[in-house]
C-alpha positions as CSV (number, residue, x, y, z in Angstrom):
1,X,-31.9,14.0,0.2
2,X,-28.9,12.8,-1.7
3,X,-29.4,9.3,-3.2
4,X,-25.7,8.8,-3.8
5,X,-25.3,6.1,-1.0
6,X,-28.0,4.0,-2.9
7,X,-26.0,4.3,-6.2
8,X,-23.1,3.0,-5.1
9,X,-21.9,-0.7,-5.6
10,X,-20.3,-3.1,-3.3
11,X,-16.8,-1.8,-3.9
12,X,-15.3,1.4,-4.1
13,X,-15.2,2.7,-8.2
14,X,-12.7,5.7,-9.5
15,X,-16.1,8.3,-8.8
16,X,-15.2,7.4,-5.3
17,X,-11.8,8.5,-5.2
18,X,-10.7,12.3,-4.7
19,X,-8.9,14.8,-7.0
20,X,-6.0,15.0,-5.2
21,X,-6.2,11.2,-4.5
22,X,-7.9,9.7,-1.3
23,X,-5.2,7.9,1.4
24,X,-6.3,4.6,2.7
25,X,-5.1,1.9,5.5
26,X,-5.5,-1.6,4.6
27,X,-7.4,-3.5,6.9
28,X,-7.9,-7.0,5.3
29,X,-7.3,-8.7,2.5
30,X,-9.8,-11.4,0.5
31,X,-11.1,-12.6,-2.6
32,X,-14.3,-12.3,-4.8
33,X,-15.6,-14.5,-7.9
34,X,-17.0,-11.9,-10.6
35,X,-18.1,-12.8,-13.9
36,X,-15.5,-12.6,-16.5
37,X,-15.8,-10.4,-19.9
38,X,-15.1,-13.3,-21.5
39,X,-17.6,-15.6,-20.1
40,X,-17.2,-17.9,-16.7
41,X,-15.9,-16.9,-13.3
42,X,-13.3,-15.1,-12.3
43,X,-11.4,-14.9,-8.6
44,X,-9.9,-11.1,-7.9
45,X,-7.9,-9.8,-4.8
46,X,-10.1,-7.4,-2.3
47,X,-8.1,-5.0,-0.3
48,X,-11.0,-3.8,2.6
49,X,-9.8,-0.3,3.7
50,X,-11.2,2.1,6.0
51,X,-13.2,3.8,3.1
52,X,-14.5,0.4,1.6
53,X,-13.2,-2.3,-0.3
54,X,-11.1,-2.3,-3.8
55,X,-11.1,-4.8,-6.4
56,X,-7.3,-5.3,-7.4
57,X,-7.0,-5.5,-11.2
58,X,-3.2,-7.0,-12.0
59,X,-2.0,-3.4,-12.4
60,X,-2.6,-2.4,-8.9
61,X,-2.0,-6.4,-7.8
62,X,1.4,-5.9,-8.7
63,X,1.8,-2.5,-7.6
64,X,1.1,-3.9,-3.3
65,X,2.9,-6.9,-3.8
66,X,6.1,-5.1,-5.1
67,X,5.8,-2.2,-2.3
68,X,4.7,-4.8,0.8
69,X,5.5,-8.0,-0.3
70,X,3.7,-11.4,-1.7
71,X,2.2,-12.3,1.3
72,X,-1.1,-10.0,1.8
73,X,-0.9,-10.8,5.8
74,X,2.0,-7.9,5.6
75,X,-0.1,-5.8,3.5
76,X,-2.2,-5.4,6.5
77,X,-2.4,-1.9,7.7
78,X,0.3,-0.4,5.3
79,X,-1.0,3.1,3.6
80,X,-2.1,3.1,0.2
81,X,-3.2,6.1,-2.0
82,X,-5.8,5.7,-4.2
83,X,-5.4,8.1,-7.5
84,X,-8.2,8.8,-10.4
85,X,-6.3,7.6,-13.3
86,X,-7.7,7.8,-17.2
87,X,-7.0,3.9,-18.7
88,X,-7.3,2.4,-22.0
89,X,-10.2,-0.5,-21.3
90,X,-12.2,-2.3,-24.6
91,X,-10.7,0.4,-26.9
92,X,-12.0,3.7,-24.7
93,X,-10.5,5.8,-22.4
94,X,-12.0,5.5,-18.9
95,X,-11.7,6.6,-15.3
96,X,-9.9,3.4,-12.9
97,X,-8.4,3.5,-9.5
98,X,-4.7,3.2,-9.4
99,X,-2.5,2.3,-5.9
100,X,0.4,3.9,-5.1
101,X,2.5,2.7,-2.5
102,X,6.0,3.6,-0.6
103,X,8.2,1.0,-0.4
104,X,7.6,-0.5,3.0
105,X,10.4,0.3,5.7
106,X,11.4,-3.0,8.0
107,X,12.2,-2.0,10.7
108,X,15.7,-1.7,11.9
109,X,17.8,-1.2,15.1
110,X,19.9,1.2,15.4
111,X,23.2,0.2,15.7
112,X,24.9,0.6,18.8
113,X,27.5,3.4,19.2
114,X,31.0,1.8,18.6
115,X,32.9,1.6,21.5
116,X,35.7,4.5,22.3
117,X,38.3,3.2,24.7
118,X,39.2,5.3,27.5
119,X,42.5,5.5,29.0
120,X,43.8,6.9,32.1
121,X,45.4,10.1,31.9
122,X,48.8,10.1,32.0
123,X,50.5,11.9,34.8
124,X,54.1,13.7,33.7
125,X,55.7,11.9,36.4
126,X,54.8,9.0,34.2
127,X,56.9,9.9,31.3
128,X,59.9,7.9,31.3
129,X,62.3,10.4,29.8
């Protein structure tokens, strides 16, 4: 039987993320209070996706909110790539999950076709000369 399911934590960690990087949909956005490193409490973005939820450091914060915007109602189900990344944390190199987004597209119209006047043909009887 593998135990894995019963190691895992709450939220997704960088063990949970693919090689090649795993794509994602975000399906709500909220907020958890963690201890901080430094003593006391400390609120942090949650991005739930359809593989589990990911605590936003202000790296990858910053990273949604430039691609979809401030407000996290837009954020909801853009695509977001999560990649295995190795980051400098406390002085040692670790394993982190960083987002990558596209820019998001608003959506346009078309624009409609200029319009191309037509005019009758004219007849050579027409011609006056």
């Amino acid at each position: 039987m593998d135990v894995s399911k019963f190691l895992r934590g709450e939220h997704l960690t960088a063990a949970d993320v693919d090689d090649g990087g795993t794509l994602v949909r975000i399906e709500n956005v909220t907020t958890a209070t963690f201890d901080s490193t430094e003593g006391g409490k400390v609120e942090k973005v949650v991005i739930v996706t359809d593989r589990g939820s990911v605590v936003l450091n202000k790296t990858n914060l910053a990273a949604i909110a430039d691609a979809y915007g401030r407000d996290a109602n837009d954020w909801l189900g853009q695509p977001v790539k999560l990649v295995r990344e190795k980051v400098n944390f406390s002085g040692r190199m670790v394993d982190a999950i960083r987002v990558k987004c596209r820019k998001a597209v608003k959506e346009t119209r078309p624009k409609p076709a200029p319009k191309v006047e037509t005019r009758p043909a004219i007849d050579e009887i027409d011609i006056p000369f």
